[in-house]
C-alpha positions in Angstrom: 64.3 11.4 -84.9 64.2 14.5 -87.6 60.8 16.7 -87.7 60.1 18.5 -89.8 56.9 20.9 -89.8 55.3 23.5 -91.8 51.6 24.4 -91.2 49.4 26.2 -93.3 46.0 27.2 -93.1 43.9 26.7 -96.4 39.9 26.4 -96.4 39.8 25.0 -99.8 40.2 21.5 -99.2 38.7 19.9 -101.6 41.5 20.7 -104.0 43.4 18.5 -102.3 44.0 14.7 -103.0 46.2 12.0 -102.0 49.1 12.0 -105.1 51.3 9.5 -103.4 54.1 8.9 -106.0 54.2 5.4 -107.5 56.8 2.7 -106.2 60.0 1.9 -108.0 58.4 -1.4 -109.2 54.9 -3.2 -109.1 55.4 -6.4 -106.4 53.5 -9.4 -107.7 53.9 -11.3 -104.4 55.3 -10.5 -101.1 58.4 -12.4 -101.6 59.0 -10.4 -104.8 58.8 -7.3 -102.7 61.1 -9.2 -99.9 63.5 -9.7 -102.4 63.8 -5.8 -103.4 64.1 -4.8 -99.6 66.8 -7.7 -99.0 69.9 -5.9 -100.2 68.5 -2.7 -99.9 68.1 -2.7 -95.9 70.4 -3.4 -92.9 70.2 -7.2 -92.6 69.6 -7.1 -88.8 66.7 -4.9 -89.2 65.6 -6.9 -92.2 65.6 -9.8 -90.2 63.2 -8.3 -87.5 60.7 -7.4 -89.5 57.5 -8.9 -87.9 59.8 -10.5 -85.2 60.5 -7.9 -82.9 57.4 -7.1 -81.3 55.7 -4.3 -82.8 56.8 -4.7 -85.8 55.0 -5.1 -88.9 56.1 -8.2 -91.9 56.7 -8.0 -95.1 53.3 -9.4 -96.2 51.6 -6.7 -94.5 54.4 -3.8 -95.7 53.3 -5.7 -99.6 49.3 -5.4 -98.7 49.6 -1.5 -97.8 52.0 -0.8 -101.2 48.7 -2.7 -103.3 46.4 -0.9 -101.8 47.8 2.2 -102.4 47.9 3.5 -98.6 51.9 3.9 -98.8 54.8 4.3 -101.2 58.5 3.9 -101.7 60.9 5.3 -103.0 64.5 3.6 -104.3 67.1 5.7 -101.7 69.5 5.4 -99.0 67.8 5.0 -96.9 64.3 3.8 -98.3 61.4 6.2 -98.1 58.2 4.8 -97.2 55.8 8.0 -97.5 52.2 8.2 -96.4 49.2 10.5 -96.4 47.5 10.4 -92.7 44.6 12.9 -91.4 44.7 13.2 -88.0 40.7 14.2 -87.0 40.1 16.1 -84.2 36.3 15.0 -82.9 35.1 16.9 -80.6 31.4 16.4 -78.9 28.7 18.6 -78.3 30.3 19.3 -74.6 33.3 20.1 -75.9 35.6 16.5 -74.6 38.0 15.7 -77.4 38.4 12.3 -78.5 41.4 10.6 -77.8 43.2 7.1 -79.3 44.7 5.7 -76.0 45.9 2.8 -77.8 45.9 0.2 -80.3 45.8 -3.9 -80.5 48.4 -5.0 -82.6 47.6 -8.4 -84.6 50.1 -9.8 -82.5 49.1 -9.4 -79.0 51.0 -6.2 -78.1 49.6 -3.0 -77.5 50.9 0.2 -78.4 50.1 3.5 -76.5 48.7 6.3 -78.9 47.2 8.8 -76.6 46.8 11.4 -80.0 43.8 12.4 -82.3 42.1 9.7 -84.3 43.5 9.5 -87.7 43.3 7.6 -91.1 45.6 7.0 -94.1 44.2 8.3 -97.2 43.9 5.7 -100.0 44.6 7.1 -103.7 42.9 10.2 -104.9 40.8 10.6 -102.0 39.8 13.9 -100.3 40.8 14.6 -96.3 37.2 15.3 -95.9 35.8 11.8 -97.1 38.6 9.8 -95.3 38.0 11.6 -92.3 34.2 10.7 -92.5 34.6 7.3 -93.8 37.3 6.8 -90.7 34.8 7.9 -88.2 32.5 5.3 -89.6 34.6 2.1 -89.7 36.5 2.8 -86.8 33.3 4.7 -84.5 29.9 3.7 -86.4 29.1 1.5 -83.1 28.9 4.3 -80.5 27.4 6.7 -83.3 23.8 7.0 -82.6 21.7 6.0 -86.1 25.2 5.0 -87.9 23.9 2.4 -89.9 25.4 -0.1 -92.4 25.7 2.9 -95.2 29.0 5.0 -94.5 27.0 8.2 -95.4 26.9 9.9 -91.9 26.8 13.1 -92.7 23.9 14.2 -90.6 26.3 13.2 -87.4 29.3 14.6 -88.4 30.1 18.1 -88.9 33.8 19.2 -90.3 34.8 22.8 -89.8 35.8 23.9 -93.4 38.7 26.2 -91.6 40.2 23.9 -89.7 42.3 22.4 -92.5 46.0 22.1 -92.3 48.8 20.6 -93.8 52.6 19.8 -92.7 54.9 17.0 -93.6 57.0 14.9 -90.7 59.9 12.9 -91.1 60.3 10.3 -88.6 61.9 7.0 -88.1 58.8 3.8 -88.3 58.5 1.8 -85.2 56.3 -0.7 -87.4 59.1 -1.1 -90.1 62.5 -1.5 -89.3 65.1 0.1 -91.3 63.2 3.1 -92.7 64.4 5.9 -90.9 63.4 8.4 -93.7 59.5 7.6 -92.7 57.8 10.7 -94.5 53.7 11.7 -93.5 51.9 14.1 -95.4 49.4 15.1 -93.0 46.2 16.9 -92.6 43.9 18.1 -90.0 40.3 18.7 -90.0 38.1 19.2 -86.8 34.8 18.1 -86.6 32.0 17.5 -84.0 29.6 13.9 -83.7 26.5 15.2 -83.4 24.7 12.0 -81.6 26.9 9.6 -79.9 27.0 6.7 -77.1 29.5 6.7 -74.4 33.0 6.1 -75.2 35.3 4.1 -72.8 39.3 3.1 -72.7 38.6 -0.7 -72.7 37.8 0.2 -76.9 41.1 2.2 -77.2 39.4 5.6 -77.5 38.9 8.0 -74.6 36.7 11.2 -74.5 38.9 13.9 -72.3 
């Protein structure tokens, strides 16, 4: 694994979007996109692609690329590149909360134990994903989170917390893209009104 990491501190967030550059090509289908990646990775990792477990298919690699949450680019290796913030909620005590893990779709679990985060979807700010992750992913143990994602009056971002570093890492979830680039961005920020949190949800206040 390569890292690569250069913070920077910069209270002007909202200058900040999620650019991802474009693919080499629009996939119409998931087996269009198959076909591209064929040739263009090893065949053994090709092959376990949503096999081994923990991995994620080519369906699901196709569904991120149309939504606009990742991007490739055409090199040797492939690129996939995305935009992640990582929040760092704290509550009114102080405990930090905590992913312990996630349920993948097919029955494993992987261990986290790291800040909650969210991929940025095109042109959105790190403030407004950071708030609209808190809401899908929390908006049960947020006291007075209703169905409307504007939560605002429980969650509180400080405006110099921001930073900004890229990571190069190889992808557990797809095989065969050792070039795995995030562009990510922190921003702390405090739930105002909350129920308990517990491990048997995958989060954990420490």
């Amino acid at each position: 694994m390569s890292l690569t990491a250069t913070p920077s501190k910069n209270t002007t967030t909202a200058t900040t979007l999620n650019t991802l550059p474009s693919s080499p090509h629009n996939f119409a289908s998931p087996q269009s996109l198959s076909d591209w990646l064929k040739p263009r990775l090893p065949s053994e990792s090709f092959a376990l692609l949503g096999v081994k477990p923990g991995t994620k298919n080519v369906h699901n690699l196709w569904l991120k690329l149309s939504q606009g949450e990742t991007s490739l680019v055409d090199s040797s290796p492939l690129i996939r590149t995305v935009h992640v913030v990582l929040v760092c909620v704290t509550a009114k005590h102080g405990k930090v909360l905590v992913e312990s893990h996630q349920d993948l779709s097919d029955g494993n679990i992987r261990k986290r134990s790291r800040p909650f985060s969210e991929k940025m979807k095109p042109n959105e700010y790190p403030e407004s994903v950071a708030v609209r992750g808190i809401f899908e992913e929390l908006s049960f143990v947020i006291v007075g989170a209703g169905p409307n994602p504007e939560i605002a009056d429980n969650v509180t971002i400080d405006p110099n917390s921001y930073e900004m570093w890229v990571e190069e890492r190889d992808s557990s979830s797809y095989l065969g893209f050792p070039g795995w680039v995030f562009c990510c961005f922190l921003l702390e920020c405090q739930l105002l009104h909350f129920v308990q949190m517990n491990s048997e949800i995958g989060v954990v206040i420490k």
